[in-house]
C-alpha positions in Angstrom: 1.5 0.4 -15.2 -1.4 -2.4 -14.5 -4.0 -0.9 -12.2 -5.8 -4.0 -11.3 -8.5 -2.2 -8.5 -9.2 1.2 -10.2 -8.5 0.2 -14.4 -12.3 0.0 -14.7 -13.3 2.8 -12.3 -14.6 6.0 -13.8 -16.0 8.0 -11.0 -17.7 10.3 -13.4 -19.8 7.7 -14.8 -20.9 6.1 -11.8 -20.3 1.8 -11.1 -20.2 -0.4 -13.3 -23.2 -2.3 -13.9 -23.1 -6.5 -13.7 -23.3 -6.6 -17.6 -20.4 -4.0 -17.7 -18.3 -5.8 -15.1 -18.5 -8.7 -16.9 -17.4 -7.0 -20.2 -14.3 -6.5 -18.7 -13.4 -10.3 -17.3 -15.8 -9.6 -13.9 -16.7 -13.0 -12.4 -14.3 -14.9 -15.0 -12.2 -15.7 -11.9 -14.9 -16.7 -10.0 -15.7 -19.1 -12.9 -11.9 -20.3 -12.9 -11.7 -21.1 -9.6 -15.5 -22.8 -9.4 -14.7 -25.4 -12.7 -11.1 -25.4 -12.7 -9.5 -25.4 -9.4 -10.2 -26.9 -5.9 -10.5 -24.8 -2.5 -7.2 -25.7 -1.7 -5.9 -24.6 -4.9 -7.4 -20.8 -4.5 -5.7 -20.8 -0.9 -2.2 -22.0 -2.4 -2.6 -18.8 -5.2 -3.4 -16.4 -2.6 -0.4 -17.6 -0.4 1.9 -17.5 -3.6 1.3 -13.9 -4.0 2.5 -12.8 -0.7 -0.9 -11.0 -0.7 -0.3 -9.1 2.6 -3.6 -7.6 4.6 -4.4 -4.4 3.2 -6.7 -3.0 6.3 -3.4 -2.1 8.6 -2.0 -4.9 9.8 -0.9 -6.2 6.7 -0.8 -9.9 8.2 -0.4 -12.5 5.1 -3.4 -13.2 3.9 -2.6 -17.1 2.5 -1.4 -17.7 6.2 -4.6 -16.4 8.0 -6.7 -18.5 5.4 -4.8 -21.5 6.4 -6.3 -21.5 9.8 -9.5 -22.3 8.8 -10.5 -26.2 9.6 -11.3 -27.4 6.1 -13.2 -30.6 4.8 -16.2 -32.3 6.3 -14.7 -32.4 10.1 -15.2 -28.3 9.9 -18.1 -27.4 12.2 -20.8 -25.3 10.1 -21.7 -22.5 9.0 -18.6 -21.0 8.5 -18.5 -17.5 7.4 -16.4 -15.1 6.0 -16.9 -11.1 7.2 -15.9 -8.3 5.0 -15.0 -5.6 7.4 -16.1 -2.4 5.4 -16.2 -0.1 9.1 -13.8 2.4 7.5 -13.3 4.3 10.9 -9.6 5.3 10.9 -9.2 9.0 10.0 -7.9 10.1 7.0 -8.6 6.4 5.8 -10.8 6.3 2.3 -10.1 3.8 0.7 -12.5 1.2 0.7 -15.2 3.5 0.3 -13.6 4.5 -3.4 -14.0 0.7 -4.3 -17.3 0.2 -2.5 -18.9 3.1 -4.7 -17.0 2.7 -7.6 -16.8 -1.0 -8.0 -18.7 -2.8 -6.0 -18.9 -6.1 -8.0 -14.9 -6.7 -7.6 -15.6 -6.4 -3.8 -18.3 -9.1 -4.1 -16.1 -11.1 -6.7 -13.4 -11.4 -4.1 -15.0 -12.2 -1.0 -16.8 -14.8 -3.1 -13.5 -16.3 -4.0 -12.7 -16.3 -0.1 -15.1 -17.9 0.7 -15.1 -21.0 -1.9 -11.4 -21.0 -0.8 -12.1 -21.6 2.8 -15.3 -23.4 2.1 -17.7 -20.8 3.9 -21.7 -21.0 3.9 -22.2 -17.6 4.5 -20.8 -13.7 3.4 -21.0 -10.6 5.7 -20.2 -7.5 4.8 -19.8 -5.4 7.4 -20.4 -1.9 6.3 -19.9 1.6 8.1 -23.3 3.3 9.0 -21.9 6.0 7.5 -21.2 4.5 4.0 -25.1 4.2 2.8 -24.4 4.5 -1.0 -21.5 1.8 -0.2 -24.1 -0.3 1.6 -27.1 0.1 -1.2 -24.6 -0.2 -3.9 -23.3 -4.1 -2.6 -27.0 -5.0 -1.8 -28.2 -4.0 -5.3 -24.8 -6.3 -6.7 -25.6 -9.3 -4.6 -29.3 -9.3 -6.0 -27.6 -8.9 -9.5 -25.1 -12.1 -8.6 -27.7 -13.9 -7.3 -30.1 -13.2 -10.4 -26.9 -14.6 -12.6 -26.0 -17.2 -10.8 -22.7 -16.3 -9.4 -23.8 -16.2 -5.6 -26.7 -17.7 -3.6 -27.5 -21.7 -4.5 -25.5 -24.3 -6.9 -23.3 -21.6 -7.8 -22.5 -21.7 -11.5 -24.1 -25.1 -11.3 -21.3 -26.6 -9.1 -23.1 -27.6 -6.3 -21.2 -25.0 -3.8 -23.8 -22.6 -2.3 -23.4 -19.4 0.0 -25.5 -16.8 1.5 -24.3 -13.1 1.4 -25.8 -10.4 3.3 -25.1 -6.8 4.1 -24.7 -5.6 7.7 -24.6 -1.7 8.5 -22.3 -0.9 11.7 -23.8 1.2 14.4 -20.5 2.7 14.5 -17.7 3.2 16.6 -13.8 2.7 15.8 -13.8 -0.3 17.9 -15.8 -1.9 15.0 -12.3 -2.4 13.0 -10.9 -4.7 15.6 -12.2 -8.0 14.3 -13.3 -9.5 17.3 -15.1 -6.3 18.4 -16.2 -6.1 14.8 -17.7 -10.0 15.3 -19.4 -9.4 18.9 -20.9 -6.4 17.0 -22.2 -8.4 14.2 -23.5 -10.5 16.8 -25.9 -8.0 18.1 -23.7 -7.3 20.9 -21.1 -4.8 22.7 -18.3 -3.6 20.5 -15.5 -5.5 22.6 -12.5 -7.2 22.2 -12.3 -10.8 22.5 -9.7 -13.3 24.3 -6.9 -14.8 22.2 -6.6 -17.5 21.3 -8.9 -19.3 20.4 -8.9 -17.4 16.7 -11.9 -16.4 14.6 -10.7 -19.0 12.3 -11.5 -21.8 14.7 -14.1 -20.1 16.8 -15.5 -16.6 15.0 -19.1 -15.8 14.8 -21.7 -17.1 16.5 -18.8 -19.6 17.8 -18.2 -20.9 14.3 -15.0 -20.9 11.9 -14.6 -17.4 10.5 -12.0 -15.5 8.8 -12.4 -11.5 8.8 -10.4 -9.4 5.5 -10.4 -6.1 4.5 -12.8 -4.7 1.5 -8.7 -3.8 -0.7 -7.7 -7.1 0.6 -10.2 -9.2 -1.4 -10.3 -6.6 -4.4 -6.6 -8.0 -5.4 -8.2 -11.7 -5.4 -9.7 -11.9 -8.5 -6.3 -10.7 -10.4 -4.4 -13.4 -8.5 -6.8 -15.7 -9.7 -7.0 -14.7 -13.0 -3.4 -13.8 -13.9 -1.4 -16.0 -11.1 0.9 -15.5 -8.4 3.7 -14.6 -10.3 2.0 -11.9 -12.1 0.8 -10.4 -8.5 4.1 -10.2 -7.2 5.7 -8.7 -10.1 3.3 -5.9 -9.2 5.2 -4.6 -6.3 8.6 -3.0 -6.3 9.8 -4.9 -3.6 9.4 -8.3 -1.8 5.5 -7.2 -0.5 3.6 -8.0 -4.2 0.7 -6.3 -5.9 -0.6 -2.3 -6.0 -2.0 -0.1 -3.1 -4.6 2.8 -3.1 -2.1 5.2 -1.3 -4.1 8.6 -0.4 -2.8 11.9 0.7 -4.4 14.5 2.6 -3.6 17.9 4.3 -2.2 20.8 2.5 -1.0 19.3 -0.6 -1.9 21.0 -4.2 -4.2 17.7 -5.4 -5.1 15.8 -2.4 -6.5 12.5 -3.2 -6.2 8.6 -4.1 -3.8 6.8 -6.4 -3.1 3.2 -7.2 0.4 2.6 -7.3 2.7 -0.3 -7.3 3.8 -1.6 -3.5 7.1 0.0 -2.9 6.3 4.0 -4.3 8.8 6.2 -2.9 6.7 8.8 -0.3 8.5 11.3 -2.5 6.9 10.1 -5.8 3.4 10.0 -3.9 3.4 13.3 -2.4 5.1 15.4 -5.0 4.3 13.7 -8.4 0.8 12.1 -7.5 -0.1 15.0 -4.9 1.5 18.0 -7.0 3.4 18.4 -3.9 2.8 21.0 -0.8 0.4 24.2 -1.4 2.2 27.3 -2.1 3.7 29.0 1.0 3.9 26.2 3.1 6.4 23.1 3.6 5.9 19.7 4.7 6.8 19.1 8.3 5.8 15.5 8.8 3.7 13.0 7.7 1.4 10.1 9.1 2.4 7.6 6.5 -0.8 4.6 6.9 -3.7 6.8 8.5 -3.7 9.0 11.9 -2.4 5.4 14.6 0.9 5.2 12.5 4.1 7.3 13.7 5.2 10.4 12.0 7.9 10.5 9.7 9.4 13.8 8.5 11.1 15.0 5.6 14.5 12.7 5.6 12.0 9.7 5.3 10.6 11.1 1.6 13.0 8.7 -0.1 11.6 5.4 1.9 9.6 3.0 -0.2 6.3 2.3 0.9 6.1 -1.3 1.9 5.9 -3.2 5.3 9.0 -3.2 5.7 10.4 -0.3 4.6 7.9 2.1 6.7 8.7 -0.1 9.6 12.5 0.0 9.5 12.2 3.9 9.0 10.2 4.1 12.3 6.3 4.1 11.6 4.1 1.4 10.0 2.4 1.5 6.3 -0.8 1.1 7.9 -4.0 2.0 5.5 -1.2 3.4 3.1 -3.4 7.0 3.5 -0.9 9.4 4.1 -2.1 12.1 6.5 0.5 15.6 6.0 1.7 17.8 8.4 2.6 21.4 7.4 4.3 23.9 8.4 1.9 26.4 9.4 -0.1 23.8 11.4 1.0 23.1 15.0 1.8 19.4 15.8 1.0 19.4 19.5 -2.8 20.3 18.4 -2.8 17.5 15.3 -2.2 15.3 18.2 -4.4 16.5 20.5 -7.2 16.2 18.2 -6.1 12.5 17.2 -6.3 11.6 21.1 -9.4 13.6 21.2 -11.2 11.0 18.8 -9.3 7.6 20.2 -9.8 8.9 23.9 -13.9 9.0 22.4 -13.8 5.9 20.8 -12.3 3.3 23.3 -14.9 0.5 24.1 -14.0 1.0 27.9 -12.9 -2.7 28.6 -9.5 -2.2 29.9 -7.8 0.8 32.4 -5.0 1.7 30.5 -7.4 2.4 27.6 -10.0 3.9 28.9 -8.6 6.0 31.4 -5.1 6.6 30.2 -6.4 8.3 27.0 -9.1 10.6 28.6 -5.7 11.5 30.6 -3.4 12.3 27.9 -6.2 14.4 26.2 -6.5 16.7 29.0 -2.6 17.0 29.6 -2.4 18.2 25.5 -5.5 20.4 25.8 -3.7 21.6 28.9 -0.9 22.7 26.5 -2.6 23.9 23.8 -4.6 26.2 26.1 -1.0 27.7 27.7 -1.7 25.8 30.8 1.2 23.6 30.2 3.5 22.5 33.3 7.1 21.9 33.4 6.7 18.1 34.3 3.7 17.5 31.0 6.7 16.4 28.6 7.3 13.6 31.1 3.6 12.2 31.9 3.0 12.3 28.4 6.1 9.9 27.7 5.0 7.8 30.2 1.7 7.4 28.9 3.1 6.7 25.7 4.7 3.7 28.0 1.9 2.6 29.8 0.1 2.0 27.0 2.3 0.7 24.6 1.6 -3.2 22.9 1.0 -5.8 25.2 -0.1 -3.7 28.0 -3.5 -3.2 26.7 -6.2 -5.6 25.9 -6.1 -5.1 21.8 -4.3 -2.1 19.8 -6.6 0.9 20.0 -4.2 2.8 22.8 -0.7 1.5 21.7 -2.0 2.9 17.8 -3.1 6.4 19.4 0.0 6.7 21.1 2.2 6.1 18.0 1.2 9.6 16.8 1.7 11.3 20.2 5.4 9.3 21.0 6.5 10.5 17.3 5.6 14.0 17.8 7.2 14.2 21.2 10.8 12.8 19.6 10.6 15.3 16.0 8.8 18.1 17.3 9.7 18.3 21.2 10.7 22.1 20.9 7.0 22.7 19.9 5.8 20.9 22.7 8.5 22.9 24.9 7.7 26.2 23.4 3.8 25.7 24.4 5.2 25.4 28.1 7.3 27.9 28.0 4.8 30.7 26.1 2.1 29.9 28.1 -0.1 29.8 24.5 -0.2 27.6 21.1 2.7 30.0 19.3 1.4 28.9 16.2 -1.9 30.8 17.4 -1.9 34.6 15.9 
């Protein structure tokens, strides 16, 4: 199986040095697309693919890039923003390629950007990701030093600043727009939309914002064409994932498999399956704001589609198990612990309606439960669902909460009913 992210990572000797990377084909497709193809060209490969996002939405990339104003009409700077503010728990992806590899990551935000014509390269890193942050720093002054970033690129005329921005945290930082006004020097808030970051980003400019996996999976389009991408995936959504499991699994960790792996295959062949003495209840299939799935769902594929069909969303692909032996209305509780901490404030629903449902499940998990808590909590889960909150930080903490109220309601019931967490001893 091709393992176009990880083939050249090996943790136990560290990342790749420039001279290494480019051993094994690093910067070749940066060379491609510089002498051989036009911007336009790059954008058409990348839309070819059916590259979807990799960051959680999983929003096709080719259609996002084709946004961007292009040509000499195109107000400037224009910038492209590598969000690298890895915030969503049990999400750890990006920071395996950030340490590992940081060189593809540069590669393929510099393809983005001499696809959509940008001046300028942030990446925006997660304060708590130092060795990711040092480790692209040292990689861009490497680049530069070859020629590969910086002025007259590869002699071809095309320049483009890159710089490395450390987060001052916050979840809110993964929502691009909060993620721009931060970059900005500014409050970690949502903006209006439209207009689009692609029309009116940063500092008011054009700016398109992808994920660190995202851009990792450019440099194999380029290199090896559309065709070869999609023949990646099992399905219709084309190329590999990093899929990660944690929770009580035997060998809990990160995997790159083709798009489409069964949840079966992942957990009990990649994973070594559940810990002995304990069973799998459920599972947050994409990261901790995805729905749960439970054991019938082991079969589904993980793609878009697929997850969504089955009832949850593939998310970050970082799969987040539920045992047995672990009680689902406190997983939950903690989950709207952290969202209910991390909302920006900006609208009610969010700010207050999650400080709310915290209280109702700590309520519950400290055998102060009512008779009536089964019911507020569903109709939080409907008060802040999707389009009733100003971007998706509630609607994604509720998906946990709504799931575990329709699989595991006689847990919920039982915490009522024995006035204490039964899965307390």
């Amino acid at each position: 199986m091709e393992k176009p992210l990880t083939r050249h990572i090996s943790p136990e000797n560290g990342p790749p040095s420039l001279a290494a990377y480019e051993k094994t084909g690093g910067y070749g497709a940066l060379r491609t697309a510089i002498t051989a193809m036009t911007p336009g060209q790059v954008q058409d490969a990348v839309t070819q693919s059916n590259l979807r996002g990799r960051g959680g939405a999983g929003f096709p990339t080719g259609k996002k890039w084709s946004v961007m104003p292009m040509g000499t009409e195109a107000r400037r700077p224009k910038y492209v923003v590598i969000n690298a503010d890895e915030m969503e728990p049990g999400t750890f992806k990006d920071r395996f390629l950030l340490e590992n590899n940081p060189h593809l990551t540069l590669e393929g935000a510099l393809l983005a950007a001499y696809a959509l014509e940008a001046d300028v390269v942030f990446f925006f890193v997660r304060h708590e990701y130092p060795a990711a942050s040092a480790l692209l720093t040292k990689s861009i002054a490497e680049a530069r030093d070859r020629g590969y970033a910086g002025t007259n690129i590869l002699g071809s005329g095309w320049s483009v600043e890159c710089h490395v921005h450390e987060s001052a945290g916050r979840y809110m930082c993964g929502e691009e727009t909060a993620l721009l006004n931060a970059l900005e020097g500014r409050r970690a808030t949502p903006r209006n939309k439209p207009p689009f970051p692609q029309t009116a980003g940063l500092f008011g400019k054009p700016t398109v914002v992808n994920n660190v996996e995202t851009v990792c999976n450019i440099p194999g389009i380029i290199s090896n064409g559309p065709a070869w991408f999609k023949s990646l995936g099992r399905g219709t959504d084309g190329g590999t994932k990093l899929f990660g499991v944690s929770g009580r699994v035997k060998k809990p960790g990160l995997w790159e498999l083709p798009m489409g792996t069964t949840v079966r295959e992942l957990v009990e062949e990649n994973a070594g399956g559940m810990q002995d003495g304990y069973s799998l209840k459920g599972f947050l299939p994409g990261g901790a704001s995805t729905d749960f799935l439970i054991a019938r769902h082991l079969d589904v594929p993980l793609d878009f589609g697929s997850v969504q069909a089955a009832g949850s969303r593939l998310g970050t692909g970082t799969m987040i198990i539920l045992d047995d032996r672990t009680c689902p209305v406190g997983m939950v509780h903690n989950l709207i612990h952290f969202f209910a901490r991390e909302s920006c404030g900006w609208c009610t629903p969010c700010r207050d309606g999650l400080p709310w449902t915290r209280n109702i499940l700590a309520d519950l998990e400290a055998g102060k439960g009512l008779s009536g808590d089964l019911e507020r909590l569903a109709l939080h889960c409907a008060l802040l669902a999707p389009g009733r909150t100003f971007c998706a930080l509630a609607p994604g903490a509720m998906e946990p909460l709504q799931s575990a109220l329709k699989y595991f309601k006689d847990d919920f019931m039982r915490h009522i009913e024995e006035k204490k967490c039964p899965y307390r001893k």
